[in-house]
C-alpha positions as a Markdown table, in Angstrom:
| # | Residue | x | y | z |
|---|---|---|---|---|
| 1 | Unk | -14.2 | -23.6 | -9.3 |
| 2 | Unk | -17.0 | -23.4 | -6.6 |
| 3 | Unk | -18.8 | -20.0 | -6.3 |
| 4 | Unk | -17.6 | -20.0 | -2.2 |
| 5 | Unk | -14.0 | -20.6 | -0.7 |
| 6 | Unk | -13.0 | -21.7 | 2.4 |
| 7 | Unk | -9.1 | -21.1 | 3.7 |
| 8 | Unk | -7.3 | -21.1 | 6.1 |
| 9 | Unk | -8.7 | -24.5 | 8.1 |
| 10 | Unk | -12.2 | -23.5 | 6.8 |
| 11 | Unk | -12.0 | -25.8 | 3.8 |
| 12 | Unk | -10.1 | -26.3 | 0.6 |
| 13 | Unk | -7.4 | -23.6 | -0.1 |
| 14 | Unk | -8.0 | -21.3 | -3.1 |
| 15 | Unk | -6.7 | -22.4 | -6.7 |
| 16 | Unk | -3.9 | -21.1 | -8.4 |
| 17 | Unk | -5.8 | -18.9 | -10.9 |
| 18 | Unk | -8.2 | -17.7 | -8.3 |
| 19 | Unk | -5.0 | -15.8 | -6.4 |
| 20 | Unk | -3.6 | -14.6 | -9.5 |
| 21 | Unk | -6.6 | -12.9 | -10.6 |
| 22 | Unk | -7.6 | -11.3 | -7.2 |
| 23 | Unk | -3.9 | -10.2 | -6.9 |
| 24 | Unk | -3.6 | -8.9 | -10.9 |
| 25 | Unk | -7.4 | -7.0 | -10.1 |
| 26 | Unk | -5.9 | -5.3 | -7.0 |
| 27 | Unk | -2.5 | -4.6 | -8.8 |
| 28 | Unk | -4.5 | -2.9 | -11.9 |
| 29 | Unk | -6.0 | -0.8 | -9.3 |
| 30 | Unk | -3.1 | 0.6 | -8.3 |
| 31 | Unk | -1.1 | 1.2 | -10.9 |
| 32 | Unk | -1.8 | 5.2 | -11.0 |
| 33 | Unk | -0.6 | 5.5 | -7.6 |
| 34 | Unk | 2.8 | 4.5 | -9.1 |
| 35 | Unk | 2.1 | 6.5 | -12.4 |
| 36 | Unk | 1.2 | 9.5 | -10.3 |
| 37 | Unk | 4.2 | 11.6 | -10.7 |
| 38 | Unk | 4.8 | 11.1 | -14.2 |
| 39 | Unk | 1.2 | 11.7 | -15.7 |
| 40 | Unk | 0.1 | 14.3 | -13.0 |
| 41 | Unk | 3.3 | 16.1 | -13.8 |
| 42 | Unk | 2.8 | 15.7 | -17.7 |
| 43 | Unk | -0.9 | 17.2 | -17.3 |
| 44 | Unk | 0.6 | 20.4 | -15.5 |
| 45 | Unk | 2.7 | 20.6 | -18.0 |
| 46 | Unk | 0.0 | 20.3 | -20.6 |
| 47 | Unk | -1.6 | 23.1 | -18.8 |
| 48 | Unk | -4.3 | 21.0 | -17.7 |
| 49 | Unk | -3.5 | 20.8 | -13.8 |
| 50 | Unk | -1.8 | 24.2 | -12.2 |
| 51 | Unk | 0.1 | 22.8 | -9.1 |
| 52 | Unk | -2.1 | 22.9 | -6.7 |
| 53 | Unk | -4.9 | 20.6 | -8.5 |
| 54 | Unk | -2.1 | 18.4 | -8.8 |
| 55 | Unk | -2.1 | 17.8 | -5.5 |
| 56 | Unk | -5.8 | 17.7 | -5.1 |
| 57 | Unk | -5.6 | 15.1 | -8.0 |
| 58 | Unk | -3.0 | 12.8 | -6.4 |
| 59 | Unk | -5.0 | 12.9 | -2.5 |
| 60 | Unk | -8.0 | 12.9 | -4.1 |
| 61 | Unk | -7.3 | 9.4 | -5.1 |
| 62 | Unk | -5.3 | 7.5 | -2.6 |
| 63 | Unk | -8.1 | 9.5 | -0.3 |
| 64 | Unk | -11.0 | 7.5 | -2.2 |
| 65 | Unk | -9.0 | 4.2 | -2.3 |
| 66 | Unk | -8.8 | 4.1 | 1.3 |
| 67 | Unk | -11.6 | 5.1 | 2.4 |
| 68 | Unk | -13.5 | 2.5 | 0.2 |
| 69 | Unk | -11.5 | -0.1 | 1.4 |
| 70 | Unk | -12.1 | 0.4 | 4.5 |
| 71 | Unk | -15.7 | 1.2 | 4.2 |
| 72 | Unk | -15.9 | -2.3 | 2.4 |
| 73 | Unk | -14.0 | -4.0 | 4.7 |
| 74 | Unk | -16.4 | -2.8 | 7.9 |
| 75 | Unk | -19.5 | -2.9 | 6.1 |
| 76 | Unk | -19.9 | -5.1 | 3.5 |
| 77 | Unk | -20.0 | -8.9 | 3.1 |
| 78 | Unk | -17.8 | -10.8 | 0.7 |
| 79 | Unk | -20.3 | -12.2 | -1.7 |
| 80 | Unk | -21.2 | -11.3 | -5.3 |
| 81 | Unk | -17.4 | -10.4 | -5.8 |
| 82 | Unk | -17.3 | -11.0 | -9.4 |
| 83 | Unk | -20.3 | -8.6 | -10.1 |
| 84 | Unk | -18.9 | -5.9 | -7.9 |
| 85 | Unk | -15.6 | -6.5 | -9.5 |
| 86 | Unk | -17.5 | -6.5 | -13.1 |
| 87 | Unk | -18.9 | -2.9 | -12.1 |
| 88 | Unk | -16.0 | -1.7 | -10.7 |
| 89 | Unk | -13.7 | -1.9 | -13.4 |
| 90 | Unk | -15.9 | -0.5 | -15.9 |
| 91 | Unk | -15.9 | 2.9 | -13.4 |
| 92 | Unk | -12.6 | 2.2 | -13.4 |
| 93 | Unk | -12.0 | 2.3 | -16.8 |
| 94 | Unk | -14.4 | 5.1 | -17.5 |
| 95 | Unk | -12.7 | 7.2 | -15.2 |
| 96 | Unk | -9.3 | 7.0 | -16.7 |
| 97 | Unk | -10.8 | 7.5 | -20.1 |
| 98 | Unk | -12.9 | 9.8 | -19.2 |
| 99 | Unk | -9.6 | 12.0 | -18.0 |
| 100 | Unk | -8.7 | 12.3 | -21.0 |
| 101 | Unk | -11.8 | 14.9 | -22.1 |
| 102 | Unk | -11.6 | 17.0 | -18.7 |
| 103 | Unk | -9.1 | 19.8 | -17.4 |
| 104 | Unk | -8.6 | 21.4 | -14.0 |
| 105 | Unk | -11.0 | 20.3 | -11.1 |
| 106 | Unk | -12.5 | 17.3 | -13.6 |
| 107 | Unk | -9.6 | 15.6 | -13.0 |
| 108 | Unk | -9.5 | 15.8 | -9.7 |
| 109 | Unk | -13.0 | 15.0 | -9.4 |
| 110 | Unk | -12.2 | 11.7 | -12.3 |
| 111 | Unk | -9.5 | 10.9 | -10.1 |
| 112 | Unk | -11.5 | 10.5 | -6.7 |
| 113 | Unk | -14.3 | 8.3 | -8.9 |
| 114 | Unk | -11.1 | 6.2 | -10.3 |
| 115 | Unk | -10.4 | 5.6 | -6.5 |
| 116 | Unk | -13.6 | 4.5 | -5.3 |
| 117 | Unk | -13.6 | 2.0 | -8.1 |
| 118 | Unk | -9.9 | 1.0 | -6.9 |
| 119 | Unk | -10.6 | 0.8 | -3.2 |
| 120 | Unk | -13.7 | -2.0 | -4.3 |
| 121 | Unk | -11.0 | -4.1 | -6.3 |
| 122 | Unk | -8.6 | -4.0 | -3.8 |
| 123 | Unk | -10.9 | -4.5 | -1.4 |
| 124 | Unk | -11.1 | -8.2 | -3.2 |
| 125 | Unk | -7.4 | -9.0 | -3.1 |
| 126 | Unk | -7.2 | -8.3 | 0.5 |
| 127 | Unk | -10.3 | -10.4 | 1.1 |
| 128 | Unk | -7.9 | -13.0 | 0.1 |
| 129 | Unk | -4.8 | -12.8 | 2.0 |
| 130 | Unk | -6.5 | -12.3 | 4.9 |
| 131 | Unk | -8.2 | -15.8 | 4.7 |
| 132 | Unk | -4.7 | -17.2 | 3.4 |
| 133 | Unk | -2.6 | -19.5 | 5.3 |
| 134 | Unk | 0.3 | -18.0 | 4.8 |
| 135 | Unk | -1.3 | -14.0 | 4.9 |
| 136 | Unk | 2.5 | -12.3 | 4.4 |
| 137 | Unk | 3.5 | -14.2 | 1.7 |
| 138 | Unk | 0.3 | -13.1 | -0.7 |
| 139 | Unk | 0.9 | -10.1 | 0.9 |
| 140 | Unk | 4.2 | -10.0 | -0.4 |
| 141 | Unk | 3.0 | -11.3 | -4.0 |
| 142 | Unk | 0.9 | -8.6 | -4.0 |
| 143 | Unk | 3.0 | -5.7 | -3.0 |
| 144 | Unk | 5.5 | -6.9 | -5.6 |
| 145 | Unk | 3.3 | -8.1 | -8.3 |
| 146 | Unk | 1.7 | -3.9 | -8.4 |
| 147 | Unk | 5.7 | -2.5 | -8.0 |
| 148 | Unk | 6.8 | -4.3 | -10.8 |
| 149 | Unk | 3.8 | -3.9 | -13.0 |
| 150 | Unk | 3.9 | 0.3 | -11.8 |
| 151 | Unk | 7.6 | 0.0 | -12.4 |
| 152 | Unk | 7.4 | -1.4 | -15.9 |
| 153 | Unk | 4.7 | 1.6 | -17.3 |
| 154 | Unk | 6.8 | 4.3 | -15.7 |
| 155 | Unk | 10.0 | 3.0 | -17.1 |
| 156 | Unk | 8.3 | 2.1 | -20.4 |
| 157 | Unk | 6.2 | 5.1 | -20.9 |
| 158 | Unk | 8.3 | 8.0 | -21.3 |
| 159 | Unk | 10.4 | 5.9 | -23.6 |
| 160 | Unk | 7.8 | 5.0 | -26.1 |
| 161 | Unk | 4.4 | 6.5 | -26.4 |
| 162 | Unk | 4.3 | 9.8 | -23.9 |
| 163 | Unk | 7.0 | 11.4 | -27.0 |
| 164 | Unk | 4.6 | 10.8 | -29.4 |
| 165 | Unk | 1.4 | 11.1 | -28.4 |
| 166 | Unk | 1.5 | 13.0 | -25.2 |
| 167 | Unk | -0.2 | 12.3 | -21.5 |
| 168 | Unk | -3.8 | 11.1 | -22.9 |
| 169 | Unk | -2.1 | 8.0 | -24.4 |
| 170 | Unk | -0.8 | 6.9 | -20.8 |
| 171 | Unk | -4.3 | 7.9 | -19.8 |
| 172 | Unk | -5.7 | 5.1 | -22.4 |
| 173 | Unk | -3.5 | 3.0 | -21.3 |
| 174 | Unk | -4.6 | 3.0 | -18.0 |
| 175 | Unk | -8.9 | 2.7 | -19.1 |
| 176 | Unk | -7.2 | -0.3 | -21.3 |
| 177 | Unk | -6.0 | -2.1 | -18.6 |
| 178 | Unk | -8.5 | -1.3 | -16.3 |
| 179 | Unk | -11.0 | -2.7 | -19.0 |
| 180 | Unk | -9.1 | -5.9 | -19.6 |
| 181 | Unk | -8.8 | -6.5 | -16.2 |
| 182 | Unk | -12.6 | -7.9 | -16.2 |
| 183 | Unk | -11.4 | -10.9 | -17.5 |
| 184 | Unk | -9.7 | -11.7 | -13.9 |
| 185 | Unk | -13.6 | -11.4 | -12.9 |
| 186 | Unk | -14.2 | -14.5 | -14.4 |
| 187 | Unk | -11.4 | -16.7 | -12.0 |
| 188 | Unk | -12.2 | -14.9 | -9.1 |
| 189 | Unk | -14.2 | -16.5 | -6.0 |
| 190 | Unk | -17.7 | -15.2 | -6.1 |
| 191 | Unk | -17.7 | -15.0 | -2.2 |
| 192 | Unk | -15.7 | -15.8 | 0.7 |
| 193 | Unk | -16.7 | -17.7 | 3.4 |
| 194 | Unk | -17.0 | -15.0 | 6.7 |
| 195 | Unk | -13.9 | -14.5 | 9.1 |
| 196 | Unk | -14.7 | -16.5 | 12.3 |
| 197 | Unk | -15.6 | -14.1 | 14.9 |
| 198 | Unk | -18.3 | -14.2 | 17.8 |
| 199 | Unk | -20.2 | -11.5 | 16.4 |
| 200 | Unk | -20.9 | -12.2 | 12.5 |
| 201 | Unk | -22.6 | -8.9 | 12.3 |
| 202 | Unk | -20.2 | -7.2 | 9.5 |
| 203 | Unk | -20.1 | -3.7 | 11.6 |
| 204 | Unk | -19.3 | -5.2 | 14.3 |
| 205 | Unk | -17.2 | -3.5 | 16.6 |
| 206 | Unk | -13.2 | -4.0 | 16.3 |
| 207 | Unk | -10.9 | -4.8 | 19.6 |
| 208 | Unk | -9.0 | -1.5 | 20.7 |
| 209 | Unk | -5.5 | -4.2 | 20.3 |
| 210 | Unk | -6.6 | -4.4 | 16.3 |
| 211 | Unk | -7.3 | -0.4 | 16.4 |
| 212 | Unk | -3.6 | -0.1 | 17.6 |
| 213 | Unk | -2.1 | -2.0 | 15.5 |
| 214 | Unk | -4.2 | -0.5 | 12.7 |
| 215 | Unk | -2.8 | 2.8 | 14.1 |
| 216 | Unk | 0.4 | 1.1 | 13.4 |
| 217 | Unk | 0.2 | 0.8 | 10.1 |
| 218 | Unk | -0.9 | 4.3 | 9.4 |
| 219 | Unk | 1.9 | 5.8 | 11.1 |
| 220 | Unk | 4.5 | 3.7 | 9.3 |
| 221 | Unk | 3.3 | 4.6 | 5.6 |
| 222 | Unk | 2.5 | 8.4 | 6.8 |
| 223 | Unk | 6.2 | 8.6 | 7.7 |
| 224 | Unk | 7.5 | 6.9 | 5.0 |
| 225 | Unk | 5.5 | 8.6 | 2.0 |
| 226 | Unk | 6.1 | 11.8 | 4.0 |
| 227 | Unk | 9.6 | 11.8 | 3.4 |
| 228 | Unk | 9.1 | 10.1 | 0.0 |
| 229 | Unk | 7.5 | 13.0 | -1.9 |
| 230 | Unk | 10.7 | 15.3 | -0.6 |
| 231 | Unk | 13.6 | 12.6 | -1.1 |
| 232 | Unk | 14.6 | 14.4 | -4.6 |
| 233 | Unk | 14.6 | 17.6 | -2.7 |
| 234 | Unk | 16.3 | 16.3 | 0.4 |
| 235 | Unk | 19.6 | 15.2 | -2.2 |
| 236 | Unk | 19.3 | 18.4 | -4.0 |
| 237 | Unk | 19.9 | 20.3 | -0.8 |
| 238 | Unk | 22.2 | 17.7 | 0.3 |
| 239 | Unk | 24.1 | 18.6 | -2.6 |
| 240 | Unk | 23.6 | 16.2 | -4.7 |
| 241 | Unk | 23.0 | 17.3 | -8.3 |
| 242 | Unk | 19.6 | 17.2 | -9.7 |
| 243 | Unk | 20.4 | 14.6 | -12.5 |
| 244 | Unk | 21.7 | 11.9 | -9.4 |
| 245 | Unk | 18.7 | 12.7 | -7.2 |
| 246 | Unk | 16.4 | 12.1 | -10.1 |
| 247 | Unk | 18.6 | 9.2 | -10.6 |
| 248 | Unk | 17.6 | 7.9 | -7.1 |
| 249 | Unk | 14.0 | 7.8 | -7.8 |
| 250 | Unk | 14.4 | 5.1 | -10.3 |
| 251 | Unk | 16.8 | 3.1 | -8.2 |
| 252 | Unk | 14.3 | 3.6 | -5.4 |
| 253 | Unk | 11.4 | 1.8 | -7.7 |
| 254 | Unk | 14.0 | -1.1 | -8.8 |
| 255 | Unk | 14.9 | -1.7 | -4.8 |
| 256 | Unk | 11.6 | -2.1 | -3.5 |
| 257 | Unk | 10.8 | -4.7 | -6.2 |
| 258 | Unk | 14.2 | -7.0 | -4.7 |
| 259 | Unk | 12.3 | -5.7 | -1.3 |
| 260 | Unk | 9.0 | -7.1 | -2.6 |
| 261 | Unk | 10.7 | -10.2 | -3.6 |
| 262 | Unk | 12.7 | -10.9 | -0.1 |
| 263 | Unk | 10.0 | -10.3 | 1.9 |
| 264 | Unk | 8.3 | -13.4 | 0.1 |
| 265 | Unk | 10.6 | -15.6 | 0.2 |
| 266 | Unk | 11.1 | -15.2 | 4.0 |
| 267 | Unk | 7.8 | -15.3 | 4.7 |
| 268 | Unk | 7.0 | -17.8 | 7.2 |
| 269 | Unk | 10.7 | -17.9 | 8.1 |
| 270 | Unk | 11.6 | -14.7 | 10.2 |
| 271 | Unk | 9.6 | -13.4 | 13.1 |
| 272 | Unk | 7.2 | -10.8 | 11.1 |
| 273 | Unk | 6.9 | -8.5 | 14.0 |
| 274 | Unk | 9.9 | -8.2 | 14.8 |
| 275 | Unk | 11.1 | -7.9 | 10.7 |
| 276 | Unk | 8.8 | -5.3 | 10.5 |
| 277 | Unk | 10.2 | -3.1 | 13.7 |
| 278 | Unk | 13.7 | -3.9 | 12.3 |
| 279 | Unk | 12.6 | -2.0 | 9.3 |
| 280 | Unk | 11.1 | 0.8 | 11.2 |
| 281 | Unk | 14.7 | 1.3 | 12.8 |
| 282 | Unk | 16.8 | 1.0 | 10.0 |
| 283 | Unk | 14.9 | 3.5 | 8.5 |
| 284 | Unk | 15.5 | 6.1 | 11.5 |
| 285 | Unk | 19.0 | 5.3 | 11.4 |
| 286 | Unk | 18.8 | 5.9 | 6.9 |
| 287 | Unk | 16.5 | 9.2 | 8.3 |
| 288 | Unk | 19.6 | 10.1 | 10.4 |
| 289 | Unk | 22.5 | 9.7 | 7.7 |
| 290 | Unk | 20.0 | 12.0 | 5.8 |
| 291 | Unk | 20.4 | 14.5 | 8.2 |
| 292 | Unk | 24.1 | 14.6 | 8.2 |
| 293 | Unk | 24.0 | 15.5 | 3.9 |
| 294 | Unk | 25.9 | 12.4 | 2.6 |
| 295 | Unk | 27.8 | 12.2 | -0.7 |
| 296 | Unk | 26.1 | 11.3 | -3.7 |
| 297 | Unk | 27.0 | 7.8 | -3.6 |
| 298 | Unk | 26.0 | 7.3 | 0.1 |
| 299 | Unk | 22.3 | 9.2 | -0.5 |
| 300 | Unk | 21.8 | 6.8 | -3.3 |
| 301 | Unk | 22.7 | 3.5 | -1.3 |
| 302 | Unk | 20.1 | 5.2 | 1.0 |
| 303 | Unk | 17.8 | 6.3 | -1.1 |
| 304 | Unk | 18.0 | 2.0 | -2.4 |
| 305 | Unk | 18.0 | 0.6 | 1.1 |
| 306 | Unk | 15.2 | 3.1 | 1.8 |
| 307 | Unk | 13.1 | 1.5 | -1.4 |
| 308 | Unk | 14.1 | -1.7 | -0.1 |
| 309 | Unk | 12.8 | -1.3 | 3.4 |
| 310 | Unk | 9.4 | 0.2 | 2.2 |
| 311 | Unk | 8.1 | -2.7 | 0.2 |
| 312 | Unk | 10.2 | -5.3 | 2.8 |
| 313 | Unk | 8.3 | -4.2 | 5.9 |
| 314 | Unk | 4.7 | -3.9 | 4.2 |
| 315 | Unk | 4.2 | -7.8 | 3.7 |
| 316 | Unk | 5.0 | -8.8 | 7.6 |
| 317 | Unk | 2.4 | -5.8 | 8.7 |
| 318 | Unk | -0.3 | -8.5 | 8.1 |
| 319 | Unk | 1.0 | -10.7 | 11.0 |
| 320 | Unk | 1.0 | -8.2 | 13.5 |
| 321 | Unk | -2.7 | -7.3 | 12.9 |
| 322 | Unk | -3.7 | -10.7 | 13.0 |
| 323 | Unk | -1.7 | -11.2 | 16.4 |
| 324 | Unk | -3.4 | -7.9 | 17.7 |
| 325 | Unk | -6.8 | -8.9 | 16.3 |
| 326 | Unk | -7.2 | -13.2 | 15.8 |
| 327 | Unk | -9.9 | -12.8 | 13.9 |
| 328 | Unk | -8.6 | -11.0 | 10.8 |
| 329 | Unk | -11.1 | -8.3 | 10.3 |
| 330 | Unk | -8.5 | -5.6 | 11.4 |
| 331 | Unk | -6.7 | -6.9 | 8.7 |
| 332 | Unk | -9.5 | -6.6 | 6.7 |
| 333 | Unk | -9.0 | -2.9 | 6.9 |
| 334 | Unk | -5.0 | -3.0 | 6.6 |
| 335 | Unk | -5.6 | -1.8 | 3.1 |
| 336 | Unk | -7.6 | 1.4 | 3.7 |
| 337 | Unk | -5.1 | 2.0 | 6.7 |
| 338 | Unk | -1.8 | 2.1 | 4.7 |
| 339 | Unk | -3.3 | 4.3 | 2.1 |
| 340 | Unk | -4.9 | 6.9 | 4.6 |
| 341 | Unk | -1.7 | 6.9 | 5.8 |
| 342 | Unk | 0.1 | 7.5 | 2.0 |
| 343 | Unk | -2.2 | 10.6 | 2.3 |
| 344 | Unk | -1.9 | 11.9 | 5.4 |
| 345 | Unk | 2.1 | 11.4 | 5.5 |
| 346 | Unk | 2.7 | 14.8 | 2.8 |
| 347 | Unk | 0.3 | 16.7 | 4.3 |
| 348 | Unk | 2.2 | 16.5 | 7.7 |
| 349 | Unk | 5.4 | 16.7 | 6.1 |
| 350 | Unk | 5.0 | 19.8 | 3.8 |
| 351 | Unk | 3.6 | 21.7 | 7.1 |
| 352 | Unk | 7.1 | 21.8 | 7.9 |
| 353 | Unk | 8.7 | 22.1 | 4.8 |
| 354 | Unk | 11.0 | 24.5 | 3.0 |
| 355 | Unk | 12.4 | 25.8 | 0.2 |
| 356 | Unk | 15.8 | 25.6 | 1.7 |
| 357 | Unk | 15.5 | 23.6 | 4.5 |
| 358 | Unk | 14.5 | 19.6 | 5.1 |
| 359 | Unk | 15.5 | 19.5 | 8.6 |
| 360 | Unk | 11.5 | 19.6 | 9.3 |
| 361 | Unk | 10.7 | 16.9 | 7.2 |
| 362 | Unk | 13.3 | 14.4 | 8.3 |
| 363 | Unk | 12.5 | 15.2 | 12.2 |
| 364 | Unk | 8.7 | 14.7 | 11.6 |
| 365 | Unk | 9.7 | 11.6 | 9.5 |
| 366 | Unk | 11.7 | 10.2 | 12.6 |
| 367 | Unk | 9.3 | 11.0 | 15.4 |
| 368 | Unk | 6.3 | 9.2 | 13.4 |
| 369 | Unk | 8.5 | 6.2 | 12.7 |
| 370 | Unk | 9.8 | 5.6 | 16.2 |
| 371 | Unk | 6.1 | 6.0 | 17.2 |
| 372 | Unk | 5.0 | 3.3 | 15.4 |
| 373 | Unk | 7.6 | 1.0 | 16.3 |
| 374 | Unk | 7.2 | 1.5 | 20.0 |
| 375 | Unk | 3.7 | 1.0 | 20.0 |
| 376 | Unk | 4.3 | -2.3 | 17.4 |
| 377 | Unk | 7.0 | -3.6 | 20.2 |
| 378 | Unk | 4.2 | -2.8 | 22.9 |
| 379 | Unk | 1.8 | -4.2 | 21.5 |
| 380 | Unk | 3.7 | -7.6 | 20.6 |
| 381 | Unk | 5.3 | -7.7 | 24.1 |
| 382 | Unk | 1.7 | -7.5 | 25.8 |
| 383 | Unk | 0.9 | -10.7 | 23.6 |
| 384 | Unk | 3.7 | -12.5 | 24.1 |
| 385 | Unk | 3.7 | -12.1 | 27.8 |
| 386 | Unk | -0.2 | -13.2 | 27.4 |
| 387 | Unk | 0.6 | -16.2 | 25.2 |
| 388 | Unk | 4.0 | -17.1 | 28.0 |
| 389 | Unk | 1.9 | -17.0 | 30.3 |
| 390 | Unk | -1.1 | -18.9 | 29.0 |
| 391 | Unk | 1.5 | -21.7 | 28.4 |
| 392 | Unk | 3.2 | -22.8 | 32.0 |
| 393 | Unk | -0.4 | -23.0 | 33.6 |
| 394 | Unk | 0.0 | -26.0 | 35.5 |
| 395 | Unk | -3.1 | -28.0 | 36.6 |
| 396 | Unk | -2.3 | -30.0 | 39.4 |
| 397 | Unk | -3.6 | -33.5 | 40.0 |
| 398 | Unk | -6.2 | -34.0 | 41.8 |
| 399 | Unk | -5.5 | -35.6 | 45.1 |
């Protein structure tokens, strides 16, 4: 394997095991995010985190992640990957052992370090699917590859070691992982070749189209995390017992791995823009039958198709911020984007959130998402009519 790669008509395309590792580094990264509620909850429970802290432990994170990400994708260059990679897990890992030792505002504080090293490593696997030929299927890979590896310790977990040993054991787990995960250091690229552009300054200044569209992508995870951290509550109040809306979390999990899935396999073979504002309207209409307090049955084929459609859209975001910016480094920052948005997404919703009432949340939900679809649909309309017209130019012959 050669130290630099070139993809996507810049040279050779990447090896097999070069992709798996960047995509396994990026997933490891991630896997508290789906871990969040089980082992945040288990430490309040422990007494370690009162309820507020949880929350400051769970923003704290996806807070540092995206930042990082973004600050790495604006400011550094993509070279000495496997040493920053190297270093990176090692915080990683130090951070989720380390959480073991520490109560109250040391976790939160562990939990922002654990992101910081998280953003880095993800940092990596976006490097690559930017640069890939086909960017939404990796991107699918990779959304799939972390749900199903997130879905497999929360499911496995609670089962098996949390009973016995308590929350630090899922905790070790995690600084295990993290740890092991340097051995993807090794197959990884040490550098990328830069993203053509006419300006190869890395700070460079992005196009507003690429700013849109990045404003896309935050809206469209802010709305749908926003109603994600109430969608238990929204059954409950629905009238759906506490058992089947706990029920739907699971069922949730298992639908955005098919989600994951389909959007791979049809990569390359839908329109992506227009697959991704089809998902941003099916879930106003599922934000809709919410509203009207289905049956049990009918919130949990929502609650599925709602899964589904989260992980389903994510994949063919990559397209439209490479149509909106040609040069990939908005995409570059699709990462940091998505997660600002997982952040900012409950702290909208639970401004307008009740005990007794989830009216708020569901309107809020609805606004943000038809905001980000009309401005996706603008945005590729303004291209296409750019690109239609670019094509019936007509040069006529010279007399």
């Amino acid at each position: 394997m050669t130290d630099s790669m070139r993809i996507d008509g810049f040279g050779a395309p990447p090896k097999t095991g070069a992709v798996a590792a960047c995509l396994i580094l990026g997933s490891i990264a991630l896997l508290m995010l789906g871990l969040q509620p089980l082992l945040l909850g288990a430490l309040a429970e422990a007494g370690r985190l009162d309820v507020a802290e949880v929350g400051y432990a769970a923003t704290s994170e996806l807070l540092a992640i995206g930042i990082v990400s973004a600050l790495a994708g604006m400011l550094l260059k993509p070279h000495r990957l496997r040493l920053m990679s190297i270093a990176a897990c090692l915080v990683l890992a130090a951070a989720n052992f380390g959480t073991i030792y520490v109560d109250g505002m040391g976790i939160v504080l562990l939990r922002a370090v654990a992101g910081s090293a998280s953003g880095l490593l993800v940092w990596v696997a976006v490097n690559l699917i930017t640069r890939g030929q086909s960017p939404e299927r990796l991107s699918g890979i990779f959304v799939t590859l972390q749900t199903l590896m997130q879905f497999v310790l929360a499911a496995a977990l609670p089962v098996t070691l949390l009973p016995i040993y308590g929350v630090n054991v899922g905790l070790f787990t995690l600084g295990a992982l993290s740890a092991l995960a340097i051995a993807c250091t090794f197959f990884i690229p040490d550098r990328f070749e830069p993203l053509p552009k006419t300006d190869n300054t890395p700070g460079a200044a992005l196009p507003i189209s690429g700013i849109i569209a990045l404003l896309v992508v935050f809206l469209y995870l802010a709305a749908i995390v926003g109603l994600w951290v109430y969608i238990e509550r929204v059954g409950v109040l629905a009238g759906v017992s506490p058992q089947t809306a706990g029920l739907a979390v699971a069922v949730a999990l298992a639908a955005q791995v098919v989600g994951g899935f389909s959007a791979t396999a049809l990569a390359g073979r839908v329109n992506a823009v227009f697959a991704f504002i089809a998902c941003g309207l099916a879930n106003i209409a599922l934000v809709g039958i919410f509203a009207m307090q289905p049956s049990a049955a009918i919130y949990l084929l929502c609650v599925a198709a709602f899964g589904f459609l989260w992980l389903f859209a994510l994949p063919f975001q990559v397209p439209l911020l490479i149509e909106a910016d040609p040069s990939r480094r908005s995409a570059m920052l699709m990462a940091g984007a998505q997660l600002l948005g997982c952040s900012a997404g409950p702290m909208l919703t639970s401004a307008v959130a009740t005990d007794h009432d989830m009216s708020g949340v569901l309107e809020v939900t609805a606004v943000v998402l038809a905001l980000a679809v009309a401005i996706a649909f603008a945005l590729h309309l303004r291209f296409a009519r750019a690109h239609h017209a670019a094509s019936v130019i007509i040069v006529e012959p010279a007399d």
